[in-house]
C-alpha positions as CSV (number, residue, x, y, z in Angstrom):
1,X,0.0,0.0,0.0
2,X,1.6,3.4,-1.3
3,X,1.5,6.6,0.4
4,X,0.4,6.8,5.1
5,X,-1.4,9.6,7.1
6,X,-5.3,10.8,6.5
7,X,-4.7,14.1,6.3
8,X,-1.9,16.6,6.3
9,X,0.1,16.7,9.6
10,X,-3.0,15.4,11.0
11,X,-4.2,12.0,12.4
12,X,-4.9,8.9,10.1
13,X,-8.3,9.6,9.7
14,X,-13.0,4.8,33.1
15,X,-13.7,1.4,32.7
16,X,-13.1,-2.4,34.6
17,X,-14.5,-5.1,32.8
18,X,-14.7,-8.7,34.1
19,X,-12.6,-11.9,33.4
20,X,-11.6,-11.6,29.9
21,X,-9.5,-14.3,28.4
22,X,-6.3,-12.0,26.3
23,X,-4.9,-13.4,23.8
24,X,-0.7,-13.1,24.9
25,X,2.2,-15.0,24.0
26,X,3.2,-17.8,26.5
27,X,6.9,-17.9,26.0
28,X,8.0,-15.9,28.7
29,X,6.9,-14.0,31.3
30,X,6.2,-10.3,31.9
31,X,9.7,-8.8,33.5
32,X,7.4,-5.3,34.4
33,X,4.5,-3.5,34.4
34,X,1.3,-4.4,36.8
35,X,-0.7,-7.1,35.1
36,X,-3.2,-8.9,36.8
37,X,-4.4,-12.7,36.5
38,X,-3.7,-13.0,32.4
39,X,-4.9,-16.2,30.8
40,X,-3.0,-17.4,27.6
41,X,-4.3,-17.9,24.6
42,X,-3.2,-18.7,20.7
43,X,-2.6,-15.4,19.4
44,X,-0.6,-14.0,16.2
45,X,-1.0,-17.3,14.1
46,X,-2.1,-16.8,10.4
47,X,-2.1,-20.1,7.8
48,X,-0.5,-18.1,4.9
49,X,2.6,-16.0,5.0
50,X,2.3,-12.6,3.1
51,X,4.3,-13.6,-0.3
52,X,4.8,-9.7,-1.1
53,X,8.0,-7.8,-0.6
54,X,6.9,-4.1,-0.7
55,X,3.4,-3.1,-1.1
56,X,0.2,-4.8,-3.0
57,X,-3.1,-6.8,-2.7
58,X,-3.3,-8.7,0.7
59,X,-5.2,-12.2,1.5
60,X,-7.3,-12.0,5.0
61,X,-6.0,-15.7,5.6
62,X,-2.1,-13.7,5.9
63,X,-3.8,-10.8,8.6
64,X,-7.2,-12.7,10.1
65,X,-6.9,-10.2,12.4
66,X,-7.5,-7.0,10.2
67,X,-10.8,-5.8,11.0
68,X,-12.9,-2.4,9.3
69,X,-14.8,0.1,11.2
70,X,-17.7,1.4,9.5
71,X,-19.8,4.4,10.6
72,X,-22.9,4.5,9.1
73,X,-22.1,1.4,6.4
74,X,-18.8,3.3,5.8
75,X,-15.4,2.1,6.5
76,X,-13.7,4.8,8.7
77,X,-11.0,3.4,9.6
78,X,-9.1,-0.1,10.5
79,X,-8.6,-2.1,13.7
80,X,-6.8,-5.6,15.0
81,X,-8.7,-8.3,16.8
82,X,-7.1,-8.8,20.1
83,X,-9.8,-11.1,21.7
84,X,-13.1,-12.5,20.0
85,X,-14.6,-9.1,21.6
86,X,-12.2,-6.5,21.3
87,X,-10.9,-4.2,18.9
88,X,-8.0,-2.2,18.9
89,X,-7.8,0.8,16.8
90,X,-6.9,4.6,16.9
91,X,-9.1,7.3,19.5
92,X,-9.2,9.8,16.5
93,X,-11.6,7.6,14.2
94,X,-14.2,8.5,17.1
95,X,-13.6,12.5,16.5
96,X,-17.4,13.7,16.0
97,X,-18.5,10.4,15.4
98,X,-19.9,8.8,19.1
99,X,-23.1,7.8,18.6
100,X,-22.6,3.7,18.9
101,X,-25.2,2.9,17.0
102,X,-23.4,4.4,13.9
103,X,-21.0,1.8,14.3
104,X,-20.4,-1.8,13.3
105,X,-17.5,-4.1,13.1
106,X,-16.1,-6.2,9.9
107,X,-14.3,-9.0,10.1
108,X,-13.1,-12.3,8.1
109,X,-13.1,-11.0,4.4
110,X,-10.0,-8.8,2.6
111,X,-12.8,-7.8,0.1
112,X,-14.6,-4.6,1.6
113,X,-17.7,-5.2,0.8
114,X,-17.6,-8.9,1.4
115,X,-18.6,-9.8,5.0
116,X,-21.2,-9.4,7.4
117,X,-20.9,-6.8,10.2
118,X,-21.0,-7.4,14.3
119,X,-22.6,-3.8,16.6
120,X,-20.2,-1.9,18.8
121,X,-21.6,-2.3,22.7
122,X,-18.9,0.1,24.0
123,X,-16.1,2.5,23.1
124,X,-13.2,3.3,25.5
125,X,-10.5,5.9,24.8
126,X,-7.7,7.2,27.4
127,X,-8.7,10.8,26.8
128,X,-11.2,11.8,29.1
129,X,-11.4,15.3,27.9
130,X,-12.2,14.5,23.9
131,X,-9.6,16.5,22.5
132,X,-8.0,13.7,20.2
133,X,-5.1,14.9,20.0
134,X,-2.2,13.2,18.4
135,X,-1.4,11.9,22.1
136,X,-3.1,9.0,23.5
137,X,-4.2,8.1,19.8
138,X,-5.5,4.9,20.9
139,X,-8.9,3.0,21.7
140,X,-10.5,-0.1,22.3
141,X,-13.9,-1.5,21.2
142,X,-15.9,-4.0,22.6
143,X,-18.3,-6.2,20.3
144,X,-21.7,-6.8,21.1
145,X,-21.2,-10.5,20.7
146,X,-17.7,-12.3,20.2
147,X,-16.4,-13.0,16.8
148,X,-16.2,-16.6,15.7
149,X,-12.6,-18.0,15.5
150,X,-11.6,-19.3,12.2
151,X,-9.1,-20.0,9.3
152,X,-10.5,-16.0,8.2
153,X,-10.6,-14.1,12.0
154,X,-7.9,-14.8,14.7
155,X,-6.7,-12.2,17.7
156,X,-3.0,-10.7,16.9
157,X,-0.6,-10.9,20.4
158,X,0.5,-7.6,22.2
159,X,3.7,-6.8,22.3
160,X,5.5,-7.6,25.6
161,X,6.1,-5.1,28.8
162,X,9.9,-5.6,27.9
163,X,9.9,-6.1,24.2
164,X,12.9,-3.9,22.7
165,X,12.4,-3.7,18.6
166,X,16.1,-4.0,16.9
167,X,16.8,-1.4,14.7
168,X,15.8,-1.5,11.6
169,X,12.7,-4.2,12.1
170,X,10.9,-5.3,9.3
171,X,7.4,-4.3,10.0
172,X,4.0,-4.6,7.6
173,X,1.1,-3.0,7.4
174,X,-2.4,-3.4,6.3
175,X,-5.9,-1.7,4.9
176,X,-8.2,-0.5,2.4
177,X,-6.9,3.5,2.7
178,X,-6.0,4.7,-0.5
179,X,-2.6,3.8,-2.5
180,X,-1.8,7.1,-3.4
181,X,-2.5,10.9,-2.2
182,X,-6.1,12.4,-2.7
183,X,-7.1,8.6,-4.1
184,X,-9.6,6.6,-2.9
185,X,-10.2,3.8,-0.6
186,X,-9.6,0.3,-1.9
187,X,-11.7,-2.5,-2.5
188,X,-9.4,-5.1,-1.6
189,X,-6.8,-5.4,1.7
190,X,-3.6,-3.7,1.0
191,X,-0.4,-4.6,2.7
192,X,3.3,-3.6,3.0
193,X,6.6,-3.9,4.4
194,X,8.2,-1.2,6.0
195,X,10.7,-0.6,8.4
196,X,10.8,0.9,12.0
197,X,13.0,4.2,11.9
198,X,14.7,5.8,15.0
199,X,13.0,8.6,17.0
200,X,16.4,11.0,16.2
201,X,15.4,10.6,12.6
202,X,12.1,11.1,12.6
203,X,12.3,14.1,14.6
204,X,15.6,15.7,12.7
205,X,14.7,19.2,11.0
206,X,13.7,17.7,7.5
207,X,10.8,15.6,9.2
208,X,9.2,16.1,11.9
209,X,11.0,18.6,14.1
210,X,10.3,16.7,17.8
211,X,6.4,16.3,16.8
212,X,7.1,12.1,17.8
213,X,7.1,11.3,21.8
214,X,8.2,8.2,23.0
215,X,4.5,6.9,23.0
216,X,5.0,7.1,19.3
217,X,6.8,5.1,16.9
218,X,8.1,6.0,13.6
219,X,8.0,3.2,10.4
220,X,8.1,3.6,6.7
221,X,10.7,4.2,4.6
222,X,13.0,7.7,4.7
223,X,13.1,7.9,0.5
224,X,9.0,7.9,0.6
225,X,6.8,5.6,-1.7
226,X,5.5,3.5,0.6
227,X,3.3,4.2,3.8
228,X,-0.3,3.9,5.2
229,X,-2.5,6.6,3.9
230,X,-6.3,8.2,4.2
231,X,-8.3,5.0,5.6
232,X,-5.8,3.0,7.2
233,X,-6.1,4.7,10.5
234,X,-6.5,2.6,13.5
235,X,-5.2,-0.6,11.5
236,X,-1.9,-2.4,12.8
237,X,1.8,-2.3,12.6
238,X,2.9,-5.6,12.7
239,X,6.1,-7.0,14.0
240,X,7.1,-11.0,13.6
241,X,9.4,-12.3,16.2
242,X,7.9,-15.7,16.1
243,X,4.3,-15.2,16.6
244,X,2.7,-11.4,14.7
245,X,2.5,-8.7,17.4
246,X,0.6,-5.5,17.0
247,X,3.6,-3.1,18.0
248,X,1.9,0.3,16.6
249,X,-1.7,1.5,15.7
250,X,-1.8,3.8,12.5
251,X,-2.0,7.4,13.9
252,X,-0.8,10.8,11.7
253,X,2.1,11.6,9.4
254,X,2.6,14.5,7.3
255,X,0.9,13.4,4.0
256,X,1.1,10.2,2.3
257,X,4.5,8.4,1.0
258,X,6.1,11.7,0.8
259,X,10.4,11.7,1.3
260,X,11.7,12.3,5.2
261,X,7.5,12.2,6.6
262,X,7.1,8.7,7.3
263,X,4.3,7.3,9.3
264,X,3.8,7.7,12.6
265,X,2.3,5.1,14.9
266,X,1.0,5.0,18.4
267,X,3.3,2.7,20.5
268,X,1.1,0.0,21.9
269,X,3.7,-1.1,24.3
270,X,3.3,2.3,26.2
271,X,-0.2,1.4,27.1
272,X,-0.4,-2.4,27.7
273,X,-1.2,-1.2,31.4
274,X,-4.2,0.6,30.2
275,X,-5.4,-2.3,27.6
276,X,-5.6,-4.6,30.4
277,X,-7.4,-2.9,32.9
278,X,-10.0,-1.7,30.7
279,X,-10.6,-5.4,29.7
280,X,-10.2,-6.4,33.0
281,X,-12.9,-4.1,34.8
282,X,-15.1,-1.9,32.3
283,X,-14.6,2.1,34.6
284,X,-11.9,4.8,32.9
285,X,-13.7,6.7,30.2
286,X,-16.4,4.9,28.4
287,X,-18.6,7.0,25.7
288,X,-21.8,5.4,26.0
């Protein structure tokens, strides 16, 4: 998928829930953070291997965890399955758009228009305030009713508390944004390799001047051409260290594709604290 950010130097487009079973990788265990009771499940298996190196059309078997968001029969934006009732995407999809009812949940097809759509019950966003600002760029939905596990629909692992991404890590993306600036959204999954680039670069003078915190990270590639763009926001960067992680949620960027702007991502592993207690419990800030 060519070209990453929804709009120009803007954004890609409490609560204490009950026993929730979260889907986390079982090879080792959480060195920090305050977790309570997690059970293990499979997470972050797919039964195809993306066969693309660089950007192009995407099968749902390779990302069964890529969901849309549609407002109003629209996709608005993407999301990753993390449990058979939760979805995690960006907070900025929700700007002006809160009524629940408006929105619906699809999952299992990388064609669009192609599969059948599961009602939102709640919303929850760190924010508490509603500015959607380029901090905190991240929510969770919970489904109405689980999805149903399958070949087509599987959760994606978290990252760990400690996990430290080498330099240079391969990373893909997916959606239906559009493949190139001012395009339109695409009918079939996209996906693409990029690379994760260090915070000093993304924040030199010729990008983005400081703009990315370290609740942020930075992936694409420095010579441009290939990024998320207008209708991937709120879908997954993926990292593969054995099992597929969501390491970053599509956020904001300075255009799409262009040279020294690559995308910018909200770092999932800054919140993993947060994810769990608002599956946990159901109480921080819930729009209703």
């Amino acid at each position: 998928m060519q070209c990453a950010n929804p709009i120009a130097h803007g954004q890609r487009c409490a609560v204490r829930d009950v026993a929730v079973n979260v889907p986390f990788s079982c090879s080792r265990q959480c060195l920090s953070g305050s977790v309570v009771s997690l059970t293990c499940a499979t997470c972050g298996e797919s039964v195809r291997s993306p066969r693309v190196v660089g950007g192009g059309q995407a099968r749902i078997h390779s990302w069964p965890w890529q969901v849309s968001l549609q407002h109003k029969t629209q996709h608005l934006c993407g999301g990753s399955i993390i449990d058979p009732r939760w979805i995690l995407t960006a907070a900025h999809c929700f700007r002006n758009n809160l009524a629940l009812q408006n929105w619906r949940v699809k999952a299992g097809s990388e064609i669009l228009s192609n599969f059948n759509t599961i009602p939102v019950e709640k919303i929850f966003i760190t924010d508490s305030s509603y500015t959607f600002t380029k901090d905190n760029d991240i929510a969770l939905v919970k489904l109405k009713s689980p999805l149903s596990i399958s070949d087509t629909v599987k959760p994606i692992c978290l990252p760990f508390f400690d996990e430290q991404l080498p330099p240079n890590a391969p990373l893909w993306v997916t959606g239906w944004g559009y493949t190139q600036q001012d395009g339109t959204l695409s009918k079939s999954l996209q996906q693409a390799q990029i690379k994760l680039i260090d915070s000093n670069t993304c924040n030199a003078l010729d990008a983005y001047q400081g703009a990315v915190s370290d609740k942020m990270l930075c992936a694409g590639l420095m010579e441009g051409g290939v990024d998320t763009c207008q209708g991937d926001s709120g879908g997954p960067l993926m990292y593969n260290p054995g099992h597929w992680q969501v390491v970053g949620i599509v956020s904001w960027g300075h255009g799409c594709g262009g040279r020294s702007t690559p995308g910018v991502y909200t770092k999932v592993q800054a919140y993993l604290n947060w994810i769990y207690t608002v599956q946990k419990v159901s109480v921080l800030v819930s729009i209703t």
